[in-house]
C-alpha positions in Angstrom: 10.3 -15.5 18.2 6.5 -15.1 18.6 3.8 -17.1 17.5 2.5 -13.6 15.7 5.7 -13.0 14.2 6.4 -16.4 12.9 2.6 -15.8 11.2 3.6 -12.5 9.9 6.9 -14.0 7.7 5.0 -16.8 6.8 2.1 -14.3 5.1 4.7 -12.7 4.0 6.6 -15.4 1.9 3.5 -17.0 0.7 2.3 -13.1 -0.6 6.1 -13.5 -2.5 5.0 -16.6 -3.7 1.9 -16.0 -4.8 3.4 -12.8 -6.8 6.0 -15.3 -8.4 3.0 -17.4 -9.4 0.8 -14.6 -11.0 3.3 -13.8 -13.4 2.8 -16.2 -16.1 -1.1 -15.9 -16.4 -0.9 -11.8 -16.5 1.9 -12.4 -19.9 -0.6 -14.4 -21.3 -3.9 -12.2 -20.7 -1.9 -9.1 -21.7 -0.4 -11.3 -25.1 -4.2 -12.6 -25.5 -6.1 -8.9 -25.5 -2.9 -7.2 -26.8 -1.8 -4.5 -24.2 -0.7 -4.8 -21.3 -3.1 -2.0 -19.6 -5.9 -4.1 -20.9 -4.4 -7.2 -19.0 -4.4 -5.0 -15.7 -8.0 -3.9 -16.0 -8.9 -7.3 -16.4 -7.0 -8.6 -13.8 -8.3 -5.8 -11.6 -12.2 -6.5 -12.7 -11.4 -9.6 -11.1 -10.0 -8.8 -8.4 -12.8 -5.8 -8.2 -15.3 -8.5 -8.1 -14.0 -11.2 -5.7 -13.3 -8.5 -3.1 -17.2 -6.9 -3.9 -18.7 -10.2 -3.0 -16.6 -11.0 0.0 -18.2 -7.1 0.6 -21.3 -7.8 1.0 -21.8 -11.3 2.0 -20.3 -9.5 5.5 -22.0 -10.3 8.8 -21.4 -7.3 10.5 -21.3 -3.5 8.5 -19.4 -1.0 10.1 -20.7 2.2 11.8 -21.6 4.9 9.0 -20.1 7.8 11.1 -16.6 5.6 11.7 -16.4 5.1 8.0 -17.1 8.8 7.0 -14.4 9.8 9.1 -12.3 7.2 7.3 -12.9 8.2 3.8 -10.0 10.7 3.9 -7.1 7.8 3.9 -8.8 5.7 1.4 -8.5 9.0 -1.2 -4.9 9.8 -0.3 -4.4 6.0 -1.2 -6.0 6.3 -4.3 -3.6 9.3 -4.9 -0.4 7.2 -4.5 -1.4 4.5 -6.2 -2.2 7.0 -9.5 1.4 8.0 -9.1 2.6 5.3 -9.0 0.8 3.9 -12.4 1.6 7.3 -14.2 5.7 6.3 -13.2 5.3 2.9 -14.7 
């Protein structure tokens, strides 16, 4: 087995683990504000925020022509994922 693949299970088990572990602290936010949909937007504010600063601290940007021609996928995911909420 490759070193690569060996890396892949191991991100892979700690993202299960890490799952496991977020559990806990989302039944208490959504008990503590009193819905679970207010839970998630918190938890995604968060998250929002954490990945916005990693964002722009960057040291390199990428071309603005390679990300327009990008901007297709990042709607169709935004698509799925609404599905997905509206089935939950």
């Amino acid at each position: 087995m490759s070193v690569s693949m060996i890396l892949a299970l191991i991100a892979v088990a700690l993202g299960g683990v890490v799952t496991a572990i977020q559990a806990p602290p989302n039944g208490t936010l959504s008990r503590g504000l009193g819905h679970p949909v207010l839970a998630a937007a918190a938890s995604f504010a968060v998250g929002l925020i954490a990945m916005a600063t990693r964002a722009i601290f960057r040291n390199t940007w990428p071309n603005l022509s390679e990300a327009c021609s990008l901007a297709w996928r990042s709607g169709a995911s935004e698509q799925s994922a609404s599905y997905f909420w509206w089935q939950s």
